[in-house]
N, CA, C and O of each residue as an XYZ file, in Angstrom:
588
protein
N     101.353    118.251     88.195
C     102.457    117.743     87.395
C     102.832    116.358     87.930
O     103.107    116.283     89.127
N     102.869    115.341     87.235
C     103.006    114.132     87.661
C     104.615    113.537     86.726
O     104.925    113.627     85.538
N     105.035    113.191     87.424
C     106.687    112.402     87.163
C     106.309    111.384     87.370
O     105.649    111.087     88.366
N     106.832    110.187     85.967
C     106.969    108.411     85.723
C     107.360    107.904     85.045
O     107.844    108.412     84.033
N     107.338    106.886     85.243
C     108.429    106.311     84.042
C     107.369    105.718     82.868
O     106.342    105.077     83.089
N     107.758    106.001     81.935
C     106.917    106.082     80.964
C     106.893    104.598     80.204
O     107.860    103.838     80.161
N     105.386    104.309     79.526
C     105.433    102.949     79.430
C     104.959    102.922     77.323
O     105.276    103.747     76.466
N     104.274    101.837     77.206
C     103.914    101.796     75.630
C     102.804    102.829     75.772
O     102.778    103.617     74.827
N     102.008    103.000     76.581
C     101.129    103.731     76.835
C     101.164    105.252     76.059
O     100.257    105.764     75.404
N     102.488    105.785     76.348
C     102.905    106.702     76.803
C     103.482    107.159     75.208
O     103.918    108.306     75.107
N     103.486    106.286     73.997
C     103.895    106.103     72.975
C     104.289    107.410     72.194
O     105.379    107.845     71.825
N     102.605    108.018     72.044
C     102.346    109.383     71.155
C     102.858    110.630     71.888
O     103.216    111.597     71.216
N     102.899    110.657     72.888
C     103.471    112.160     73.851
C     104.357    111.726     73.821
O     105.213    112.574     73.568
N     104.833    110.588     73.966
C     106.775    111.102     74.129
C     107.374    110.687     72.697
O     108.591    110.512     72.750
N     106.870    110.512     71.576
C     107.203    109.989     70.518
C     107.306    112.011     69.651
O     108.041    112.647     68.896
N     106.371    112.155     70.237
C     105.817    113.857     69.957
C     107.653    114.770     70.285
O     108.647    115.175     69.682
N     107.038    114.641     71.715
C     108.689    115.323     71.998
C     109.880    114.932     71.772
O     110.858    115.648     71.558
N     109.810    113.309     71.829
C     111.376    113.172     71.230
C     111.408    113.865     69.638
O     112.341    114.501     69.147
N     110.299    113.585     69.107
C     110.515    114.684     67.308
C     110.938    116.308     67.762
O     111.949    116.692     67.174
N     110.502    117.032     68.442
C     110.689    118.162     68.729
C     112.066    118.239     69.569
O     112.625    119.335     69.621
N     112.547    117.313     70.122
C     114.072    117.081     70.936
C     114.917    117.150     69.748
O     115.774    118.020     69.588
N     114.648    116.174     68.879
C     115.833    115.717     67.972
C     115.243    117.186     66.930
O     116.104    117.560     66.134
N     114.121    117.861     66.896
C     114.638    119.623     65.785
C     115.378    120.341     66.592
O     116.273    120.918     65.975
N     115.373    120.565     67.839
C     116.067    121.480     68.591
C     117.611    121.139     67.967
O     118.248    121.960     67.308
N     118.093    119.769     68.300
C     119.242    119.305     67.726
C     119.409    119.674     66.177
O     120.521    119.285     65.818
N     118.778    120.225     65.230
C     118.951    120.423     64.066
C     118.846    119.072     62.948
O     119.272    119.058     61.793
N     118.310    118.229     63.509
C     117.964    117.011     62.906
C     116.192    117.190     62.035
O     115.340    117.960     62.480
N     116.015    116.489     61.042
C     115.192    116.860     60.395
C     113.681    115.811     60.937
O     113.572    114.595     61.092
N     112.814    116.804     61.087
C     111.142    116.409     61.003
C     111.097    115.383     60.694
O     111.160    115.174     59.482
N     110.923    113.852     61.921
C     110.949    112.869     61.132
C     109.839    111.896     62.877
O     110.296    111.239     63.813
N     108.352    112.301     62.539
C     107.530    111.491     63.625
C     107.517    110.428     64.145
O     107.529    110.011     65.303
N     107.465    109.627     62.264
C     107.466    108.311     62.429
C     108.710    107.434     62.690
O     108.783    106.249     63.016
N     109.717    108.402     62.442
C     111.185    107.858     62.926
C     111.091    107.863     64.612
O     111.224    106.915     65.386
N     110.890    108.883     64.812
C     110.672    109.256     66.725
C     109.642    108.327     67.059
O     109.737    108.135     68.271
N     108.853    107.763     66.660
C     107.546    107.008     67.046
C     108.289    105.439     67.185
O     108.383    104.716     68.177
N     108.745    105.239     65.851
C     109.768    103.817     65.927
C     110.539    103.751     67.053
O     110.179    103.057     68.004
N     111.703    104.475     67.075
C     112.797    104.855     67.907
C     112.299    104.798     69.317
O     113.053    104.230     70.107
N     111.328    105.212     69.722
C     110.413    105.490     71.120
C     110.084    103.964     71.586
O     110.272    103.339     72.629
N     109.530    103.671     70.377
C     108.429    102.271     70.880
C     109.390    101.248     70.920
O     109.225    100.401     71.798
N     110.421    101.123     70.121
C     111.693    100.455     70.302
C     112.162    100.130     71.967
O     112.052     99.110     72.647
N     112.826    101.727     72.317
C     113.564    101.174     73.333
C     112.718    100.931     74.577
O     113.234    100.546     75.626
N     111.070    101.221     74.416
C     110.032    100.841     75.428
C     109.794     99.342     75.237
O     109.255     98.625     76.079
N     110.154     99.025     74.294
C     109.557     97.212     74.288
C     110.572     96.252     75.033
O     110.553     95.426     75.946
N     111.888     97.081     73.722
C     113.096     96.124     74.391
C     113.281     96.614     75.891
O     112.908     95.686     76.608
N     113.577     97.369     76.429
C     113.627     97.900     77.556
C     114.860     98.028     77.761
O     115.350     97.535     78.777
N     115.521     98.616     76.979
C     117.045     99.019     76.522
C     117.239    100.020     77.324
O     118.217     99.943     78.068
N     116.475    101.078     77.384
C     116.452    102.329     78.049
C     115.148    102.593     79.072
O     114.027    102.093     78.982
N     115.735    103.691     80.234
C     114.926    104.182     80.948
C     114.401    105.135     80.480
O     115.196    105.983     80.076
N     113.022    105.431     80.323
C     112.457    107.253     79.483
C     110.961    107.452     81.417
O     110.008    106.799     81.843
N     111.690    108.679     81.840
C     110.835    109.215     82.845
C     110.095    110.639     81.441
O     110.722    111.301     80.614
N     108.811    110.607     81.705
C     108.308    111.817     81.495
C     107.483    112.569     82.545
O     106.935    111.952     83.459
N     107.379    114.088     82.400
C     106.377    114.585     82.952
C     105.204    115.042     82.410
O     105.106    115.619     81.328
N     103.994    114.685     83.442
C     102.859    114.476     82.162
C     101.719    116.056     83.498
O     101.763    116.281     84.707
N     100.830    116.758     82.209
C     100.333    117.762     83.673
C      98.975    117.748     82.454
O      99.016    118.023     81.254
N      97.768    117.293     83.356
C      96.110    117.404     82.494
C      96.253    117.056     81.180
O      95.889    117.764     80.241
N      96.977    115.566     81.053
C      97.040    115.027     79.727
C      97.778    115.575     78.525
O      97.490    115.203     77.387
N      98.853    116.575     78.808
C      99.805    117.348     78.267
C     101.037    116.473     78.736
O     101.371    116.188     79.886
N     101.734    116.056     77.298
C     103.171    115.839     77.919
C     104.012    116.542     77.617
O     104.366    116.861     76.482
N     104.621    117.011     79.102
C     105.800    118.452     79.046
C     107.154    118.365     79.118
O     107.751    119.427     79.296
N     107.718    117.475     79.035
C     109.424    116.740     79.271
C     109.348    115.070     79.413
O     108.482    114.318     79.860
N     110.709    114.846     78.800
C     110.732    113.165     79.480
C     112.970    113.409     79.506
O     113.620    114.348     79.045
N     113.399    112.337     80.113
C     114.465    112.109     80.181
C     114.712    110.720     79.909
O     113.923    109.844     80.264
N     116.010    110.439     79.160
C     116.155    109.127     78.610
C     117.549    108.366     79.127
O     118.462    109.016     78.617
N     117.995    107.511     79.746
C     118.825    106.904     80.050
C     119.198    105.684     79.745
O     118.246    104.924     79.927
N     120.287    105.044     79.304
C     120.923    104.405     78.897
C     121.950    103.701     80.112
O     122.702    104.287     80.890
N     121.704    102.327     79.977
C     122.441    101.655     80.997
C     124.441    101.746     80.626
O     124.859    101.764     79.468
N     125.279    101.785     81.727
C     126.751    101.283     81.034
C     127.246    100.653     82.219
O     126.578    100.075     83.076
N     128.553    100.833     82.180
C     129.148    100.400     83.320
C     130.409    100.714     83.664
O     131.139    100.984     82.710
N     130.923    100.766     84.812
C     132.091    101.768     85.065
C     132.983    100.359     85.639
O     132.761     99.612     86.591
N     134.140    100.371     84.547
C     135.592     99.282     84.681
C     135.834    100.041     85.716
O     135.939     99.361     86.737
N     135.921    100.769     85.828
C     137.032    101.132     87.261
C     136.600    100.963     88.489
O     137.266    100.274     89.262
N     135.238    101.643     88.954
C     134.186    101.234     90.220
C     133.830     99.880     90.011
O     133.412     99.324     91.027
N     133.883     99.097     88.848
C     133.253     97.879     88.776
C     131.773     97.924     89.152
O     131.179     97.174     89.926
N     131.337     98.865     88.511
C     129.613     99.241     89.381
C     129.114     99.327     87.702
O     129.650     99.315     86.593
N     127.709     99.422     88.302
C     126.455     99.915     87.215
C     126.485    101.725     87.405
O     126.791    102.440     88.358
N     126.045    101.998     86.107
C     126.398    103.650     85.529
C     125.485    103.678     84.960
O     124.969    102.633     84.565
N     124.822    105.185     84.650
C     123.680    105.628     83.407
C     124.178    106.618     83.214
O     124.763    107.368     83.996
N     123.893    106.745     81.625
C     124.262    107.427     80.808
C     122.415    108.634     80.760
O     121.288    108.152     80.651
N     122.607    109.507     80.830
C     121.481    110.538     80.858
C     121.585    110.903     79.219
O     122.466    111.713     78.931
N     121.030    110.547     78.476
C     120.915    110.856     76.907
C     120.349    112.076     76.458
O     120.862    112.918     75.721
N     119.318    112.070     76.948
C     118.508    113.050     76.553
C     117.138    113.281     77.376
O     116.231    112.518     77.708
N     117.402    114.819     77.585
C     116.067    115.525     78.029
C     115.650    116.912     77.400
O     116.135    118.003     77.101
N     114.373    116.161     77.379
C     113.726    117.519     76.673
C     112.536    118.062     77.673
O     111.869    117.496     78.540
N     112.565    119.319     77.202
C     111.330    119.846     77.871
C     110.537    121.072     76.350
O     111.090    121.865     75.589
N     109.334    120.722     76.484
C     108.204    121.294     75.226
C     108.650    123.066     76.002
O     108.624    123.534     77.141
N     109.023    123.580     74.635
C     108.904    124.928     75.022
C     108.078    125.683     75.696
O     108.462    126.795     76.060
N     106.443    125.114     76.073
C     105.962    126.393     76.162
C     105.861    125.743     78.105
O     105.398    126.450     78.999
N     106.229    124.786     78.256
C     106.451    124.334     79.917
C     107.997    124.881     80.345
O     108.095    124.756     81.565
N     109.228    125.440     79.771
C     110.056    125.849     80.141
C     109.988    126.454     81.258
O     109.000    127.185     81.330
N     110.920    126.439     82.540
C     110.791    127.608     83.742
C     109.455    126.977     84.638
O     108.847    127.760     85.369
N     109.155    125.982     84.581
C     107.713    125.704     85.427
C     108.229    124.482     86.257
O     107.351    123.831     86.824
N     110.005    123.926     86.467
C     110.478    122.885     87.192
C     110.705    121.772     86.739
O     111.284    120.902     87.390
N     110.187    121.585     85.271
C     110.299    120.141     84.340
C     111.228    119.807     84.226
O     111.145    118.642     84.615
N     112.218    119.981     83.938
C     113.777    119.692     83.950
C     114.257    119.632     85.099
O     115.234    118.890     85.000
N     114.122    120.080     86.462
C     114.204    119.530     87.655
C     113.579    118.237     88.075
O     114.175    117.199     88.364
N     112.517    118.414     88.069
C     112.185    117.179     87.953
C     112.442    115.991     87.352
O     112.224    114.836     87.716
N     112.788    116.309     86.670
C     113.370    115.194     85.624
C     114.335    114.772     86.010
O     114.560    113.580     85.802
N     115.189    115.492     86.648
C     116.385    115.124     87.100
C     116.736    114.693     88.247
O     117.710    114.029     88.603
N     115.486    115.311     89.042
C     115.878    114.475     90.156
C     115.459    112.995     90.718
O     115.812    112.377     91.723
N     114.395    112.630     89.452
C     113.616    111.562     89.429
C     114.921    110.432     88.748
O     115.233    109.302     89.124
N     115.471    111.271     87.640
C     116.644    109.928     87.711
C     117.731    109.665     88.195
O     118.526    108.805     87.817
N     117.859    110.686     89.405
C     118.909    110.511     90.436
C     118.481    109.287     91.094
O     119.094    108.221     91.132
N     117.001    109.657     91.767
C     116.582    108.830     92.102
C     116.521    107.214     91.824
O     116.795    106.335     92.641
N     116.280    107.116     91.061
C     116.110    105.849     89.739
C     117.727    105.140     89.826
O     118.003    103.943     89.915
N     118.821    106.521     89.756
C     120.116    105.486     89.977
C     120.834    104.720     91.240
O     121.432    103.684     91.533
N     120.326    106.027     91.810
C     120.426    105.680     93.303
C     119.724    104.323     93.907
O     120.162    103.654     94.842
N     118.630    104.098     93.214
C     117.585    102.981     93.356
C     118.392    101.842     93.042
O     118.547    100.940     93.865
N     119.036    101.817     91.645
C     119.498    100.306     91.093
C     121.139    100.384     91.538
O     122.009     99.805     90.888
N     121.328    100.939     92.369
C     122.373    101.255     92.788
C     123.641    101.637     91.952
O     124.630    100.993     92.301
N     123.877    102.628     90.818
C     124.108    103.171     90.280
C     125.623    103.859     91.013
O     125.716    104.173     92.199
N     126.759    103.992     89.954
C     127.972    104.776     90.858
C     127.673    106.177     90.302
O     127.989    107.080     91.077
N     127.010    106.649     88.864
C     127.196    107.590     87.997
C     125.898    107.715     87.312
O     125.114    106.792     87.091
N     125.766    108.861     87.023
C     124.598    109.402     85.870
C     126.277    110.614     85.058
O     127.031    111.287     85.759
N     126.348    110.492     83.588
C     127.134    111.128     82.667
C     125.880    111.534     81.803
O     124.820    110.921     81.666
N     126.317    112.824     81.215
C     125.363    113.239     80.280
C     126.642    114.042     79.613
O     127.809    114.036     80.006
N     125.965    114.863     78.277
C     126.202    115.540     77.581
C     125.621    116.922     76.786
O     124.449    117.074     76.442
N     126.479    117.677     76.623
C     125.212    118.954     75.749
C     126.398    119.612     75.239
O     127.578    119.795     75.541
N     125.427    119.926     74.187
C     125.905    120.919     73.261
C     127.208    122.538     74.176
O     126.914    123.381     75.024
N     128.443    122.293     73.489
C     128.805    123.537     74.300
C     128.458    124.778     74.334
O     129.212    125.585     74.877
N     126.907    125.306     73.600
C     126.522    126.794     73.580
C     125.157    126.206     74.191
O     124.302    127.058     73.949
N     124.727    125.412     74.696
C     123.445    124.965     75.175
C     123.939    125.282     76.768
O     124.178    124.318     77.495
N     124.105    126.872     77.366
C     124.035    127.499     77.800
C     123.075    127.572     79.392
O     123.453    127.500     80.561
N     122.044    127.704     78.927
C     120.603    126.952     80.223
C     120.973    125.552     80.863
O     120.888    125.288     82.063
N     121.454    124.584     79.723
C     121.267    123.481     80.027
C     122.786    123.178     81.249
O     123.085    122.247     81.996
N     123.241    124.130     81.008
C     124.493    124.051     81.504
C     124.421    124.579     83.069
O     125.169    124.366     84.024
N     123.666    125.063     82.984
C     123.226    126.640     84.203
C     122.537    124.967     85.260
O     122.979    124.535     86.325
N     121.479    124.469     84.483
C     120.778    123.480     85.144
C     121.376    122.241     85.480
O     120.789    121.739     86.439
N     122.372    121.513     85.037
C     123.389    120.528     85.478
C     123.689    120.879     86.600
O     123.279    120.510     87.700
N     124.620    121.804     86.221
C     125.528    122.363     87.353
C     124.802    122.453     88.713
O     125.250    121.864     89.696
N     123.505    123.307     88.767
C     122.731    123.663     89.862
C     122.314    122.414     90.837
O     121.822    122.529     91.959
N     122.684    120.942     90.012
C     121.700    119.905     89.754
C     123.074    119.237     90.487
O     122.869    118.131     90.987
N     124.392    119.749     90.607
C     125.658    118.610     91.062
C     126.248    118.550     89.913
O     127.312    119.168     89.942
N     126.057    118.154     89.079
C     126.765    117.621     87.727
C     128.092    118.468     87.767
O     128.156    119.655     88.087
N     128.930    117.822     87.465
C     130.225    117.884     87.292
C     131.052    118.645     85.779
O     130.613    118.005     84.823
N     131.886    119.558     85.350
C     131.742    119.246     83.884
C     133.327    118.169     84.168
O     133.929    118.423     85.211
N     133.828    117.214     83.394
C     134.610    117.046     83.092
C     135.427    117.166     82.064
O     135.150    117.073     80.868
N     137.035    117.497     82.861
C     138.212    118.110     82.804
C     139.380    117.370     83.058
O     140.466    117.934     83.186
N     139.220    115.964     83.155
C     140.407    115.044     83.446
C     139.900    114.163     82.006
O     140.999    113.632     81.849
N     139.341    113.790     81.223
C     139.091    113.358     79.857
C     138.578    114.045     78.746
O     137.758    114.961     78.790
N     139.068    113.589     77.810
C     138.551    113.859     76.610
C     137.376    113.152     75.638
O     137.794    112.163     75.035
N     136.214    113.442     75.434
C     135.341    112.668     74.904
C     135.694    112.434     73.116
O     135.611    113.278     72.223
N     135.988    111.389     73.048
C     135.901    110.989     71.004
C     134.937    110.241     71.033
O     134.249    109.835     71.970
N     134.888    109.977     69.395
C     133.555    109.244     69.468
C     134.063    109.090     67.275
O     134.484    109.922     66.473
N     133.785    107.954     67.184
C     134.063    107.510     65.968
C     132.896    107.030     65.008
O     132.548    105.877     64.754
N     132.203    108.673     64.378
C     131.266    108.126     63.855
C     131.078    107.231     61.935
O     131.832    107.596     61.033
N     130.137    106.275     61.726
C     130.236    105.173     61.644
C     129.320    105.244     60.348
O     129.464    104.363     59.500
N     128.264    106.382     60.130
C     127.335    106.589     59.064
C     127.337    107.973     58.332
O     126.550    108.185     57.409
């Protein structure tokens, strides 16, 4: 099992799972949208995407988003999204994943990694937690959507 940060290379396997990320979410079958969307934030380099790749199978990636914290006056990442391909579930992929972008924040010297999940996404919750993650309980998240 090999953990990296994933490049244009890397286009069709993680273009693959982000389509299968965004059905889990209940969002509709859309490749060539995930293929755009993928190759996008790999060019601009908007975002960080680590995947794990095992005998030319890609089995998870994690996606991060740069921000920044007014109050620490520091650099922050936002953890967007991780997926892991169902049939690699339970084999450490999501650990990995996570601890590779601890790593990664810790690297650019980072005050925060924030993420989000669904409140019945249950596992994912089990695995944060195990992972440090915090839930927070001193804010309220809004969000003003726009489309």
């Amino acid at each position: 099992m090999v953990v990296k940060e994933a490049t244009l290379e890397d286009l069709e396997g993680i273009a693959q799972l982000f389509n299968e990320y965004r059905k889990f979410y209940h969002q509709e079958d859309h490749l060539d949208g995930a293929r755009e969307y993928v190759h996008a934030r790999l060019d601009k380099g908007d975002s960080v995407l680590f995947m794990v790749k095992e005998d030319n199978a890609y089995l998870g990636f994690t996606q991060l988003y740069p921000t920044f914290s007014s109050i620490s006056m520091a650099k922050a990442w936002i953890l967007n999204d991780l997926y892991v391909h169902k049939n690699a579930r339970g084999k450490g992929v999501a650990e990995a994943l996570l601890e590779e972008a601890k790593a990664y924040a810790l690297e650019t010297s980072a005050v925060s990694i924030a993420l989000s999940t669904a409140p019945d996404n249950f596992p994912a919750q089990r695995l944060y937690e195990k992972h440090g993650y915090k839930r927070d309980e001193q804010f309220y998240h809004y969000e003003l959507g726009l489309v």
